[in-house]
N, C-alpha and C positions, 0 to 999 in steps of 0.2 A: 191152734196147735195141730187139729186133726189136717189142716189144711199143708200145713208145713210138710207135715209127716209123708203125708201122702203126693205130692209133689217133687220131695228130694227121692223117696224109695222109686217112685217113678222115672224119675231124674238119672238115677243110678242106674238102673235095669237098664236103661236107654243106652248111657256110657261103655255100659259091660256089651251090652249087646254090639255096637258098632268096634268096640275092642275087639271082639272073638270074629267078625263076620272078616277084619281088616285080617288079623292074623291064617287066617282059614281059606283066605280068595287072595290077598292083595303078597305074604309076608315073602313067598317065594320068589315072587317076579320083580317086587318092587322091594324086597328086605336093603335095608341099610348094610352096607359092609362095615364089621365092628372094628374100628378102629385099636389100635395099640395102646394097653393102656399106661397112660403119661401121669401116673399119682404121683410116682415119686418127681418129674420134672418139673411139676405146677407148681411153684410157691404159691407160698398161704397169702399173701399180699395181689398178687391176679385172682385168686379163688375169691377173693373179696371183693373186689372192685367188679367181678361177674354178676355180683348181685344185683349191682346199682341198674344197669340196664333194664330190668325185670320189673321195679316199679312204674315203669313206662308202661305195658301192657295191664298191670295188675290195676291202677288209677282209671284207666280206658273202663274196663272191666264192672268196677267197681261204679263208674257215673251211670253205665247203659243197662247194669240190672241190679246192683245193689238197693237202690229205693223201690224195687219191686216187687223182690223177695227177703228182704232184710225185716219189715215187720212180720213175718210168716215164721220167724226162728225164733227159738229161747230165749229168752231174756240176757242170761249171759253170756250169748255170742253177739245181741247187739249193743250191749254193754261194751265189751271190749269193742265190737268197729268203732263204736262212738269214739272211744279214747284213743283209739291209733290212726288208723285211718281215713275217719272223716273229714278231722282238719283238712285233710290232704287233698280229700276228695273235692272238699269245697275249695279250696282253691285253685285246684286243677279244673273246676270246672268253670271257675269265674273269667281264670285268664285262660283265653282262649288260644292264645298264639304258644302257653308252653307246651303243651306235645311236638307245635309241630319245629318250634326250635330243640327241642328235645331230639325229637326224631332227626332233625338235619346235624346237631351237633354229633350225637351218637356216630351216626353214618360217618363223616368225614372225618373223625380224628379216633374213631375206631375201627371201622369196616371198610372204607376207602384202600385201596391198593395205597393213593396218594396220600397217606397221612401222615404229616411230618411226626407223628410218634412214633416210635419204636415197638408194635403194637405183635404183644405173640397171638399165636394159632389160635388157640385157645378162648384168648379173650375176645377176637374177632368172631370165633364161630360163636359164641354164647350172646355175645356182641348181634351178631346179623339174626340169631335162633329171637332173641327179644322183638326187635322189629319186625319178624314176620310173624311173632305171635299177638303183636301189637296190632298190626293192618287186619289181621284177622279177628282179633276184638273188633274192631272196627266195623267190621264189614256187617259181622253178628248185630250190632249191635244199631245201627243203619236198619238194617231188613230187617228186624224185633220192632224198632218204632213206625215203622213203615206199614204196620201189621193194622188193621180197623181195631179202634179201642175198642170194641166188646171184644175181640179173640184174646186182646193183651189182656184185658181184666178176669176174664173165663178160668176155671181150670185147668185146660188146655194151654191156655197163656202163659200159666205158671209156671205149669211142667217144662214149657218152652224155655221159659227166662230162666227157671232154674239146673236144666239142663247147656245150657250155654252160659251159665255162672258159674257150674261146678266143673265144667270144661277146661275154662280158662281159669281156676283157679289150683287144677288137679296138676295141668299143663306146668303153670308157676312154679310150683310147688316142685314137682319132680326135677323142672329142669335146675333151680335152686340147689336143691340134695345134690344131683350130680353136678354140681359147680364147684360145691365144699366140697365134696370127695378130691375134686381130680379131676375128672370124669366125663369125659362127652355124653351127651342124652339121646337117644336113640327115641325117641318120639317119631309114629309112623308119618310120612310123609314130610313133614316138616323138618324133621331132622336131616332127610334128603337133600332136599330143596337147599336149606341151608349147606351143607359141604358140595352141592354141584356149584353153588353159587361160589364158594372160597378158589372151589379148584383151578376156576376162569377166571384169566385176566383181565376183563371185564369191569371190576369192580373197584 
């Protein structure tokens, strides 16, 4: 328990800290231009279907540090993963081809310029914001295994895994609420990336 404890409070400070450093050096040069906001034009039926993408990144997530700081937590928060998420996780982890048909499906017949659906802004931008929050679990989660197992098993290791768990679950989470709102997510840099990407024909 002391271990937990001491790891997530870690973990946080860490978070807060690259929050305020991003707002304080990075928010004037690189701030996102706040979009108009389209509550009232989003039906509740896109705000919904926003979600489904999100499982994509959160299952990544969830294989690359969930078994590493999942026994470090309370009983009844691994409780509840047991019952919700694990299924999932185990089977996302077993078959290996669905991310990445996942990922190509998602792309093409929501993110694609080319998609023969009828596909609004919206659900493209929340659409392409998943995938990049996905490639970047990914990547975390690559260079965390990549790491000599005494640092991954260390204290040090923890803070690590649990700082890049509560990343991509904070990420999730926020850009979620702002799906049910309405709402575009203004997430530093990534939320860029993603509308430079919509802007260009390109995609």
């Amino acid at each position: 328990m002391k271990f937990y404890f001491t790891t997530t409070i870690l973990a946080l400070l860490i978070l807060t800290a690259m929050m305020l450093i991003y707002q304080k050096i990075f928010s004037k040069a690189y701030g996102l231009k706040k979009q108009k906001e389209k509550t009232n034009g989003v039906i509740l039926s896109t705000r919904l279907i926003c979600i489904l993408p999100y499982f994509l990144p959160l299952l990544e997530g969830c294989e690359h540090f969930a078994q590493r700081v999942m026994p470090d937590y309370p009983f009844k928060i691994i409780r509840l993963y047991r019952q919700t998420l694990k299924p999932m996780v185990i089977f996302y982890t077993e078959n290996r081809f669905v991310n990445f048909i996942s990922f190509l499906t998602l792309y093409f017949l929501l993110v694609s310029s080319k998609s023969p659906l009828p596909v609004s802004e919206f659900l493209r931008f929340n659409t392409l914001q998943a995938l990049l929050i996905f490639l970047i679990t990914t990547i975390l989660g690559v260079t965390f295994k990549a790491l000599p197992v005494e640092f991954r098993m260390s204290l040090y290791g923890g803070i690590t895994c649990n700082t890049f768990f509560l990343f991509i679950l904070y990420t999730i989470a926020y850009s979620l609420f702002k799906a049910i709102e309405g709402k575009y997510a203004d997430i530093p840099v990534i939320s860029e990336a993603v509308k430079i990407q919509i802007n260009s024909k390109g995609i």
